[in-house]
C-alpha positions as CSV (number, residue, x, y, z in Angstrom):
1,X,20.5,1.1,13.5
2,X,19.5,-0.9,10.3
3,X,20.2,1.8,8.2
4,X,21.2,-0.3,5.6
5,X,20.5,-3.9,3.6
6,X,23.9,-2.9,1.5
7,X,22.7,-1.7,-1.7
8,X,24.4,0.2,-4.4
9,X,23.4,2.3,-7.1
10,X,24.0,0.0,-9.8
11,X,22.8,-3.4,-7.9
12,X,21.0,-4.2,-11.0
13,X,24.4,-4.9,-12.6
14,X,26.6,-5.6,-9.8
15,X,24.3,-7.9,-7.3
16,X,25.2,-11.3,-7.0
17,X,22.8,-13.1,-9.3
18,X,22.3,-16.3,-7.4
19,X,20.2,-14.1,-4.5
20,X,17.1,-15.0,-3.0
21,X,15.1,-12.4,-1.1
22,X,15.0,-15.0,1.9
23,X,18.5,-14.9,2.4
24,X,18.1,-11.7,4.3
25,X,16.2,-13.7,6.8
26,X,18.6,-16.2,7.2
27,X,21.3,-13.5,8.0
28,X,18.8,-12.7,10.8
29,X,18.5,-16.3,12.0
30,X,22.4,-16.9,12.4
31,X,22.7,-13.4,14.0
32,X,19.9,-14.2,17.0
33,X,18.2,-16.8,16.8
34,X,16.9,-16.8,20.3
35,X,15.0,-13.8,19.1
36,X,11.1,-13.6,19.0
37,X,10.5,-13.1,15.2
38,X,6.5,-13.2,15.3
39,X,4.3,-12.9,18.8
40,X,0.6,-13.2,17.6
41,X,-2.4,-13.5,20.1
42,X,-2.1,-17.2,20.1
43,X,1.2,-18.0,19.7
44,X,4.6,-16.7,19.3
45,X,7.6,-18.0,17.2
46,X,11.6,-17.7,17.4
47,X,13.9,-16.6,14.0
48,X,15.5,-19.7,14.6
49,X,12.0,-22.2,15.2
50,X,10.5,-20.1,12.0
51,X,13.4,-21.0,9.8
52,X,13.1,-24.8,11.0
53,X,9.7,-24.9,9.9
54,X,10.5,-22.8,6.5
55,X,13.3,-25.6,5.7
56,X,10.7,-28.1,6.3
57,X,7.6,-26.8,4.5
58,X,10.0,-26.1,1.9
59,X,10.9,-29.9,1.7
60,X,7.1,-30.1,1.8
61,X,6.6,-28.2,-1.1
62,X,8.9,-29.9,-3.1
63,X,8.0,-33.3,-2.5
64,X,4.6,-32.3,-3.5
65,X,5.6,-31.3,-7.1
66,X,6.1,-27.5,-6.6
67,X,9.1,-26.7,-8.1
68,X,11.5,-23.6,-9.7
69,X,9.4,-20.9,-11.3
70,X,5.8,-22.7,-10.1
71,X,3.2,-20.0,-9.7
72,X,1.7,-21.0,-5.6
73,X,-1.6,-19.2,-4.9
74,X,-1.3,-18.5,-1.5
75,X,-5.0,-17.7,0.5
76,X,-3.5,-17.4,3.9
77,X,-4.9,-14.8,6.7
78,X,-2.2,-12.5,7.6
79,X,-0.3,-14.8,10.7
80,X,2.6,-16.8,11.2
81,X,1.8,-19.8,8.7
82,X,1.5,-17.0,6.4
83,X,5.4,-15.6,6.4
84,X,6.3,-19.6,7.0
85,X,4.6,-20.7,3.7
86,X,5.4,-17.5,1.5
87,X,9.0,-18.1,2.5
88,X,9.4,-21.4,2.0
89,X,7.9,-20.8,-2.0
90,X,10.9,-18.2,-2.1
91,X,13.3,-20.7,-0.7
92,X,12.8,-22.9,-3.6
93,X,12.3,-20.6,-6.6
94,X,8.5,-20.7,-6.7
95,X,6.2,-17.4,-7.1
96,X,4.0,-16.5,-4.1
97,X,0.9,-15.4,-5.5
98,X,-1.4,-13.4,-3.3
99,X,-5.3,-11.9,-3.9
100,X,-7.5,-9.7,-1.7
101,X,-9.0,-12.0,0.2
102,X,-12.6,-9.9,-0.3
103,X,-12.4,-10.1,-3.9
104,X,-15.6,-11.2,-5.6
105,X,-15.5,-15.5,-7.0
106,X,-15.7,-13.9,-10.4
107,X,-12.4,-12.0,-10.1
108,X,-11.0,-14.6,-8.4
109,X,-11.1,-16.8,-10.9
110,X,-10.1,-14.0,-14.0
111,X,-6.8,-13.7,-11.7
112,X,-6.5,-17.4,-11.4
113,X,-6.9,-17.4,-15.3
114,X,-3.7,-14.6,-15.3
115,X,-1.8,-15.9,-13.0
116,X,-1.9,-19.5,-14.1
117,X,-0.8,-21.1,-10.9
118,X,0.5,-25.0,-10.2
119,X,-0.5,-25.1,-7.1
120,X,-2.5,-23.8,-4.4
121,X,-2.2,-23.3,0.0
122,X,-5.0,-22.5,2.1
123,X,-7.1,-24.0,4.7
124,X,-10.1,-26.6,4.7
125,X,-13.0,-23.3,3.7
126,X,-10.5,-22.5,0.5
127,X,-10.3,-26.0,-0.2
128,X,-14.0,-26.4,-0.3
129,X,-14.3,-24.1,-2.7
130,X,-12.3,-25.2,-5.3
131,X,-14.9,-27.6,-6.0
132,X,-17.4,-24.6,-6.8
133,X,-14.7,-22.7,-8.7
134,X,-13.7,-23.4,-12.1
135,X,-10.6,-21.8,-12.1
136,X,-9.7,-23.3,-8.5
137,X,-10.4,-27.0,-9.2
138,X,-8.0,-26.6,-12.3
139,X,-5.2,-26.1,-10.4
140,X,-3.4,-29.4,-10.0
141,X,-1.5,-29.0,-6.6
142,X,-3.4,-28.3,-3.6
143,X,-2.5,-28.1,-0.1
144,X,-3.8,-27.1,3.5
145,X,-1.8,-25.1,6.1
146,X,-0.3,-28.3,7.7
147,X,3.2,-30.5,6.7
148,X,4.3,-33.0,8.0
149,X,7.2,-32.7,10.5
150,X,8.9,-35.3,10.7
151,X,11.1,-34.8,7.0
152,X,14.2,-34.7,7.0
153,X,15.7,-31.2,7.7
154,X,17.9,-31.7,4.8
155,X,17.0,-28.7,2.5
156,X,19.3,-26.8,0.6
157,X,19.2,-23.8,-1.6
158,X,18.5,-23.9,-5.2
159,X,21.2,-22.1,-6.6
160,X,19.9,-21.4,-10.0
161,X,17.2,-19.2,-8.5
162,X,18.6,-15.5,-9.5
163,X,17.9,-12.2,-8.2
164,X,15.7,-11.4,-11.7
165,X,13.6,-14.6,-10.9
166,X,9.8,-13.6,-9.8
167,X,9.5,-13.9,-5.9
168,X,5.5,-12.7,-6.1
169,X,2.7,-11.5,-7.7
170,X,0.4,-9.2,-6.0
171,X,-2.9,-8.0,-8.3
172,X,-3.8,-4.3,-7.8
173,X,-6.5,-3.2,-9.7
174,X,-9.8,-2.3,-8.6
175,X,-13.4,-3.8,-9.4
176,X,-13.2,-3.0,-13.0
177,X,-11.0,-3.8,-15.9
178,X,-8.5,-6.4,-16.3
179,X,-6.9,-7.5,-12.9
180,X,-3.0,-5.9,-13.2
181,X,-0.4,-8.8,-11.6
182,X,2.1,-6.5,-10.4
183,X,5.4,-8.8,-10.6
184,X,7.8,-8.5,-7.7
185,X,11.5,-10.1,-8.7
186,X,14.2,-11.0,-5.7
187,X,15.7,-7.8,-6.8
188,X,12.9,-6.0,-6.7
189,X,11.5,-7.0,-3.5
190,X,15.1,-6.1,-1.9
191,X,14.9,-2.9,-3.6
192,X,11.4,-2.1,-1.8
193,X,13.0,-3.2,1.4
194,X,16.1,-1.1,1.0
195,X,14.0,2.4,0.5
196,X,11.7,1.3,2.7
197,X,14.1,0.9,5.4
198,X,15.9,4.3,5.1
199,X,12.4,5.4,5.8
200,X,11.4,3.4,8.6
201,X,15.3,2.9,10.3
202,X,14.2,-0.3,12.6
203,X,16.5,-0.1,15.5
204,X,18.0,-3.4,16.8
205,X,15.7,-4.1,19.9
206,X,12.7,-2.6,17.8
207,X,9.2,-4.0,18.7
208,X,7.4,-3.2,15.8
209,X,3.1,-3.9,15.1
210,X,2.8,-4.1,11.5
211,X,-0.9,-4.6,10.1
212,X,0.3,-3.9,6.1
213,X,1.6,-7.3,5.5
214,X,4.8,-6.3,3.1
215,X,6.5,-4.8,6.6
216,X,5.7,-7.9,8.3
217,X,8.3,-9.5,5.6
218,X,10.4,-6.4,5.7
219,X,11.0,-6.8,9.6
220,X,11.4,-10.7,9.4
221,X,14.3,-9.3,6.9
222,X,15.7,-6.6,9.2
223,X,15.4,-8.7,12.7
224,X,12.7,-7.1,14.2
225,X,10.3,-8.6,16.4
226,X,6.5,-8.2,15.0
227,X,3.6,-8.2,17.2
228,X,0.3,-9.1,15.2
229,X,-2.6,-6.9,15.5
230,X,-5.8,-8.6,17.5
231,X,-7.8,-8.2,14.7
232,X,-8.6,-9.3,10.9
233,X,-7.2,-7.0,8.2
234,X,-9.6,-8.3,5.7
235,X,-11.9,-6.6,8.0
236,X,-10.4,-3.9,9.7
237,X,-12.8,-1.5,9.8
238,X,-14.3,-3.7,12.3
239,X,-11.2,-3.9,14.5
240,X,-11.7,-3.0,18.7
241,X,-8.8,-0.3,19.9
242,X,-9.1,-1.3,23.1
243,X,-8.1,-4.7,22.2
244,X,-4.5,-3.1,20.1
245,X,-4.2,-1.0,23.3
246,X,-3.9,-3.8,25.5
247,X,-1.3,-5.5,23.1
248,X,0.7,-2.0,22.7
249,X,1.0,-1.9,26.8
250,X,1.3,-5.6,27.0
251,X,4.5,-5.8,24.5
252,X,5.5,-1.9,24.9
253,X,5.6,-1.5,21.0
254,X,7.7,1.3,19.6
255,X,6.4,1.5,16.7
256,X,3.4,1.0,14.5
257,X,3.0,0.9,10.7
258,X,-0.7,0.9,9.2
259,X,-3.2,2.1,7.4
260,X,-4.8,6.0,8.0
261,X,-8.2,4.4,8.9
262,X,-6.2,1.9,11.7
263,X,-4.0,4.8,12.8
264,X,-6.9,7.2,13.0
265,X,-9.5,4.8,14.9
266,X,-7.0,4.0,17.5
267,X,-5.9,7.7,17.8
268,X,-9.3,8.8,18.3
269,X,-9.7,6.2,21.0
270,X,-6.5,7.4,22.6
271,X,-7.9,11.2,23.0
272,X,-11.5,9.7,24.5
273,X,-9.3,7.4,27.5
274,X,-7.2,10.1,28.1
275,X,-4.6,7.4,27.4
276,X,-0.4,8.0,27.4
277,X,1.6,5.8,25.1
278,X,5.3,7.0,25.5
279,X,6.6,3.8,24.4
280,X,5.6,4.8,20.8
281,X,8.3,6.6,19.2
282,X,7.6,6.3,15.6
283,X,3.9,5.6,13.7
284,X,4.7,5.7,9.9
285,X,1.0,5.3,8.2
286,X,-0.1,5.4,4.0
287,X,-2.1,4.0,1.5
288,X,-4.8,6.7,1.3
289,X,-4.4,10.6,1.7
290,X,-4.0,11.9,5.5
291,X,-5.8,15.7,5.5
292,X,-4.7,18.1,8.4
293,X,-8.1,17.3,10.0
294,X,-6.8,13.5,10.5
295,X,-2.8,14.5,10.8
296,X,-4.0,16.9,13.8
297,X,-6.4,13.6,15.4
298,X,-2.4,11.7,15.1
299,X,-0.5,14.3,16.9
300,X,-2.9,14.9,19.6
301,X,-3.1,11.5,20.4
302,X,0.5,11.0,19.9
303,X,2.2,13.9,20.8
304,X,6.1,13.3,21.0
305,X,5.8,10.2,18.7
306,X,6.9,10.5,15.1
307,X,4.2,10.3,12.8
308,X,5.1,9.9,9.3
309,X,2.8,9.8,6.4
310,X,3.8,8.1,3.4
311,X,2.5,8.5,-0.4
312,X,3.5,5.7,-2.8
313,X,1.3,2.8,-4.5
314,X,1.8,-1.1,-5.1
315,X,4.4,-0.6,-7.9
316,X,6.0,2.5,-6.0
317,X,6.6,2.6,-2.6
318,X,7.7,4.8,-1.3
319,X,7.5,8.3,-3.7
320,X,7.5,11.1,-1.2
321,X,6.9,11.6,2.7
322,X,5.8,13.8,5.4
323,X,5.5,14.3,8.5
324,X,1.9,14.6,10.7
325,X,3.0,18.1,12.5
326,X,4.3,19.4,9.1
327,X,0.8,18.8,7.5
328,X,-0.8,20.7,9.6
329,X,1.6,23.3,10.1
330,X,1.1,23.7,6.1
331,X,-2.1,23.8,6.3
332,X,-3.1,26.3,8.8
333,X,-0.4,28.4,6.3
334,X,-2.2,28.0,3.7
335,X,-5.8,29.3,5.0
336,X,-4.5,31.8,6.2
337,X,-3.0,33.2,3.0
338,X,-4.7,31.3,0.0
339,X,-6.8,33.2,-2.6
340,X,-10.4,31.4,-2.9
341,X,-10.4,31.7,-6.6
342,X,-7.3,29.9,-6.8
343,X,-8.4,26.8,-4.8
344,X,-6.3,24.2,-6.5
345,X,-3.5,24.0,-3.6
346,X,-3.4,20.2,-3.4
347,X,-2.6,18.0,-0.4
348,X,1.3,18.9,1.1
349,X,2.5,15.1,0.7
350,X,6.0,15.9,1.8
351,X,9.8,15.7,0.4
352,X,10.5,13.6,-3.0
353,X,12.4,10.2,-1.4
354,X,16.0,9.8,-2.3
355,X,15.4,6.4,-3.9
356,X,12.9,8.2,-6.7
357,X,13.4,9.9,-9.3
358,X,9.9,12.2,-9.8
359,X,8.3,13.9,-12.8
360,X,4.9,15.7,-13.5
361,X,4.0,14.9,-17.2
362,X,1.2,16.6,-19.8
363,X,-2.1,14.5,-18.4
364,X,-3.0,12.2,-20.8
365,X,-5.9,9.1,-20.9
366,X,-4.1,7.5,-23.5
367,X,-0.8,5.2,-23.5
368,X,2.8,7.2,-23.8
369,X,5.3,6.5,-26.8
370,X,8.2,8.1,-26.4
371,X,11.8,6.8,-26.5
372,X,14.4,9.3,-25.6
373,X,15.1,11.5,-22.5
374,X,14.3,14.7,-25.2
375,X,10.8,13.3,-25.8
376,X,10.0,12.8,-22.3
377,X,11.4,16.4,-21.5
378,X,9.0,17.8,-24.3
379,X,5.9,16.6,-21.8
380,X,7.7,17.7,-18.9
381,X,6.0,20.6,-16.8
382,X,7.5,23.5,-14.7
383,X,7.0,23.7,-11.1
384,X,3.6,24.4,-9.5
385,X,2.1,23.3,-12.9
386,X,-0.2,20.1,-12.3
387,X,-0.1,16.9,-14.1
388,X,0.2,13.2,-13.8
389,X,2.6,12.4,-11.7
390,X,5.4,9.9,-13.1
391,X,8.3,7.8,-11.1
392,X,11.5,5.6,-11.5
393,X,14.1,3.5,-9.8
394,X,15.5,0.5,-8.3
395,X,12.2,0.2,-6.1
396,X,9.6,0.9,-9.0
397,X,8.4,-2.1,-10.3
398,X,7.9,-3.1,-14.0
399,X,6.0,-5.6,-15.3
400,X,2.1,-7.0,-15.2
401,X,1.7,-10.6,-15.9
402,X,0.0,-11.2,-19.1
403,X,-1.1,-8.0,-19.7
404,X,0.3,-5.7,-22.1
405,X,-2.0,-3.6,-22.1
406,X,-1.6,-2.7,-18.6
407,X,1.9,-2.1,-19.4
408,X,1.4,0.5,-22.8
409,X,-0.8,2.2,-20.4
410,X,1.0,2.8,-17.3
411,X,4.3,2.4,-18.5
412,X,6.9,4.5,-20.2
413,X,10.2,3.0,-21.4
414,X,13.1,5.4,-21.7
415,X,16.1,5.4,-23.4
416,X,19.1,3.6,-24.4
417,X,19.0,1.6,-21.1
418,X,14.8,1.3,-21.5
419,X,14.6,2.9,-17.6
420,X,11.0,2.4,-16.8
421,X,8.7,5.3,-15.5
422,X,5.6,4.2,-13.8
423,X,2.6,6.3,-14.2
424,X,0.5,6.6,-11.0
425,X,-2.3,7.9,-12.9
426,X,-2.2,10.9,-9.8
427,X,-2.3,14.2,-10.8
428,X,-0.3,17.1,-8.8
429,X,2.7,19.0,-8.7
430,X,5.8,19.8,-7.7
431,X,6.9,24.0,-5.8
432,X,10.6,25.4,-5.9
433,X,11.2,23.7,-2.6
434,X,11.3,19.8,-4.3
435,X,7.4,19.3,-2.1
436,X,5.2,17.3,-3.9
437,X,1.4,18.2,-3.6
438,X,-1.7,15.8,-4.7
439,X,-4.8,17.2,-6.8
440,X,-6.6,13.7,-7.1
441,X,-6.6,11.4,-9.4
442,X,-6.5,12.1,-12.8
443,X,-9.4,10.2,-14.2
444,X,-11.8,11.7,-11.9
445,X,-10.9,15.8,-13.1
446,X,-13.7,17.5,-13.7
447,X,-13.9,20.0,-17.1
448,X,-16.0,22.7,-16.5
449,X,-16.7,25.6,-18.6
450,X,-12.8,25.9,-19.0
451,X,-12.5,25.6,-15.6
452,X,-11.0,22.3,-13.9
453,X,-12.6,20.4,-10.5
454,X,-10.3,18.6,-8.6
455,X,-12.9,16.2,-6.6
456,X,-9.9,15.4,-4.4
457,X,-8.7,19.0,-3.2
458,X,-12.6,20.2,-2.6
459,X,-13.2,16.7,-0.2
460,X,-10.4,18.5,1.8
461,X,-12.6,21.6,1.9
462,X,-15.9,19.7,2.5
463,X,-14.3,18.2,5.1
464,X,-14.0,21.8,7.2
465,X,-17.5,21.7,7.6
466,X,-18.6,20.0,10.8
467,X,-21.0,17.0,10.6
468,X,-19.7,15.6,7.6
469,X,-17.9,12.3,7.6
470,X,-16.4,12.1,4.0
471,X,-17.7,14.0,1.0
472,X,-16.2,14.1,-2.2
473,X,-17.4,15.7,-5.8
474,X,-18.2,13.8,-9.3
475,X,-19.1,14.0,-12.6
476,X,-21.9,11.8,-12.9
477,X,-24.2,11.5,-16.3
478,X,-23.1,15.2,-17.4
479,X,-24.2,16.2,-14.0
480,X,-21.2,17.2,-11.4
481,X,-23.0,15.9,-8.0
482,X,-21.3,16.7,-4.4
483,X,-22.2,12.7,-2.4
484,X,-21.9,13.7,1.3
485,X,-21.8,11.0,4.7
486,X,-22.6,12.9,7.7
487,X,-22.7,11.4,11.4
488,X,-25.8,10.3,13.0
489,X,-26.2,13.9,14.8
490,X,-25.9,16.4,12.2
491,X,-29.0,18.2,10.4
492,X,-29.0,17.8,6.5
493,X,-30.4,20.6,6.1
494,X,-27.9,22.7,7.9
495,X,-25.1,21.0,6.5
496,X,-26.6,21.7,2.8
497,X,-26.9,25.3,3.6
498,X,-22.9,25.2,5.1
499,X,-21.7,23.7,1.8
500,X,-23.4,25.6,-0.7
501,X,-21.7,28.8,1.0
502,X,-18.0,27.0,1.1
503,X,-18.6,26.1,-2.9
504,X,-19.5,29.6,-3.8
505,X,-16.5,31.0,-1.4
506,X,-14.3,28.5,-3.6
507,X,-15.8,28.9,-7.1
508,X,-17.0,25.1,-7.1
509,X,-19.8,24.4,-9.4
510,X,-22.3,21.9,-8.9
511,X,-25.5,20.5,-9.6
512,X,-26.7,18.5,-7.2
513,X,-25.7,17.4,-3.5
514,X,-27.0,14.0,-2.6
515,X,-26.4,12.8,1.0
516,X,-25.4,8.7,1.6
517,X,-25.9,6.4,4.5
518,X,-22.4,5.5,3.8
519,X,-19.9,6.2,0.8
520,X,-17.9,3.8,-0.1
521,X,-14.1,3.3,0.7
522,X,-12.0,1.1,-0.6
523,X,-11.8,-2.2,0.6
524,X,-8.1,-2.7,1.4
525,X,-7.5,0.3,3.3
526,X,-10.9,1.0,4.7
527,X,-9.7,5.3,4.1
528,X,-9.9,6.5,0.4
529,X,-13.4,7.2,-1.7
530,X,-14.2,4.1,-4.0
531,X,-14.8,6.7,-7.0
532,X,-15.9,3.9,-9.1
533,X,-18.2,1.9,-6.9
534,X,-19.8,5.4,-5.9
535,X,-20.5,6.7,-9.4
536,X,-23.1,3.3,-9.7
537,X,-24.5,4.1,-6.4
């Protein structure tokens, strides 16, 4: 097993300080490189012919003017030219820097203006653009997907590069506000990777399909073989299951890590073909909340596979974990014992991971100043009592570039040794057992006549009710409004008559219940409620 990348406690102090993330891959290399690193549906690629073509683009790169500390805008579909170009700006000190690739021009451009980048990598359409773009044609150094391959194979390492150098910059936010640059450092990135992989525990002859795009670099560190999904992330809610069933047999994958919406589509497809996929022994799966009604869908599609959920975010992953079978089991525990006026359960999201250190604080919109373990204390809650949900570690990142208000806000710096505690702007709470439960997020709470809403604990209700698709509850203009999606089949009128009974059973107030062609969901993930894009419906 790859239990281990070889951490300590205090890395931060004791790691050697010349380290470069990608030297984790080229432990791989000299260990087998024979092995198939990357197999996507048109070609396939060896650790050792990958790291060829990494010393070579990095030579590339270089000769080009990138150089130490260069900020690279990489706009690269998810493929092997992807993990060849991202490490070869690692190998030489630069900073990959990565958007969504559905991000609006506009917000493009305001993360081009943050990010401040030397140079960008794409192909011929991105190219194009830059002529149209303000912010793109500004940036001196651009180049297409291609380098020449006939240089000289002579690269070496830049030893100044240092484990506190930036390695990448992923941007988080949503569609409003200023874009947050969350800054991964060499030390970072390794910490991800080591919590991360006392999660996962990639065997040696693992064959792993990863369609979240941080694991795809996680097993090129490990030496697992990826298999690339047949389909385009950037628009997976289009993707065919048959066509990632044929690859599963094909390759006979163990393991799959993904998205709920991936994991659930291709489940569901499962149960209709009657289909048996013993191969699979593990599915690990986060990103969005899975409910018992989707954890059950997993482990009836999947029955002797290990299905793990995992709840974390860009700066903190992973926080806690559970497992599909214990979801359910907990929440078939639960109705049968809760009290309806006492509603506010949350969603089980598992144990608190050993790597994390976990608080839940006094909820509060404004930014936190406190400076000493007492003061943080003061804010502290008891168990079962529900507020935001804090974190820190070796895995949590940060820093935003350029943005300092980003920081004050989601930040909290704590004592002596300023140990940073992210705020995840979640609400829940923690029970006597250390298991962490989510009530939503904290901006979206709903105040009502001394009462609180949590939108996020009644979608778990509304979802009881057969019919409906997704449904969730907001405060909207001083009006709280339940916005329902129902399936093709399914009578509104039935359905409204079904969930005013459940709200009254549950105490939920409301005024309103409008029903949606389609709600929207976030456009990473494809699985959790767009609050923000929903309220301007």
């Amino acid at each position: 097993m790859l239990n281990s990348l070889n951490l300590n406690d205090n890395f931060n102090q004791n790691f050697n300080q010349s380290f470069n993330i990608i030297d984790l891959f080229f432990e791989q290399v000299s260990k087998n490189p024979q092995k198939l690193a990357i197999i996507s549906p048109t070609k396939q690629i060896t650790f050792e012919e990958l790291a060829q073509e990494i010393q070579q683009t990095s030579a590339y790169f270089l000769k080009k003017g990138i150089k130490k500390g260069d900020k690279v805008l990489v706009f690269v579909g998810m493929g092997i030219d992807l993990y060849r170009i991202v490490l070869a700006i690692f190998n030489i000190g630069a900073v990959a820097v990565f958007l969504d690739a559905w991000v609006s021009k506009a917000r493009m451009e305001l993360c081009c203006k943050i990010a401040d980048c030397v140079a960008l990598v794409g192909n011929w359409k991105v190219k194009f653009l830059s002529f149209f773009s303000k912010e793109l044609y500004k940036i001196p150094i651009k180049l297409g997907l291609f380098f020449p391959k006939n240089l000289e194979n002579n690269f070496t390492k830049n030893t100044e590069i240092t484990a506190q150098d930036p390695a990448l910059i992923t941007f988080t936010t949503g569609s409003t506000g200023t874009p947050k640059g969350a800054i991964r450092t060499h030390i970072a990135l390794l910490a991800q990777f080591e919590a991360l992989i006392s999660k996962i525990n990639p065997s040696e002859n693992e064959i792993n399909m990863p369609v979240l795009p941080i694991i795809l670099l996680l097993n090129l560190a490990s030496g697992v073989t990826s298999i690339l999904a047949n389909c385009k992330p950037n628009k997976l809610k289009n993707f065919k299951p048959k066509k990632i069933i044929s690859q599963l047999q094909k390759y006979e994958v163990n393991s799959l890590i993904s998205s709920p919406f991936f994991i659930k589509k291709l489940s569901e497809y499962v149960i209709s073909q009657n289909l048996k996929l013993p191969f699979i022994t593990k599915i690990f799966t986060g990103g969005s909340p899975v409910f018992a009604q989707e954890a059950h869908i997993y482990t009836k599609a999947f029955p002797n596979t290990h299905i793990e959920i995992v709840y974390g975010s860009t700066e903190a992953e992973p926080i806690s974990s559970a497992l599909a079978k214990d979801i359910v089991n907990f929440s078939v525990d639960f109705s049968e014992n809760q009290d309806k006026k006492s509603y506010q359960k949350g969603l089980f999201v598992g144990k608190i991971d050993p790597n994390t250190n976990l608080k839940i604080i006094k909820i509060n919109e404004n930014a936190i100043n406190i400076h000493s373990k007492e003061e943080l204390e003061q804010i502290t809650l008891f168990t079962h009592e529900i507020g935001e949900i804090i974190v820190s570690g070796n895995h949590i990142l940060e820093k935003y570039i350029q943005n300092e208000e980003a920081i004050k806000r989601n930040k909290i710096f704590v004592g002596e040794k300023n140990i940073c505690w992210h705020r995840t702007g979640d609400s829940g709470y923690v029970d006597e057992k250390n298991n962490l439960f989510l009530t939503g997020r904290c901006a979206y709470i709903i105040q009502k006549h001394e009462k609180m809403i949590f939108p996020f604990i009644c979608e778990n209700h509304f979802l009881q009710i057969e019919g409906i698709n997704i449904a969730t509850i907001l405060e909207v203009n001083q009006k709280i409004i339940i916005f329902v999606e129902i399936n093709k089949k399914t009578n509104k009128h039935i359905i409204y008559k079904k969930l005013s009974k459940l709200c009254m059973e549950f105490y939920i107030e409301f005024d309103e219940i409008i029903f949606l062609a389609k709600i929207p969901r976030d456009l990473r993930h494809h699985s959790k409620i767009d609050y923000a894009r929903l309220i301007d419906f």
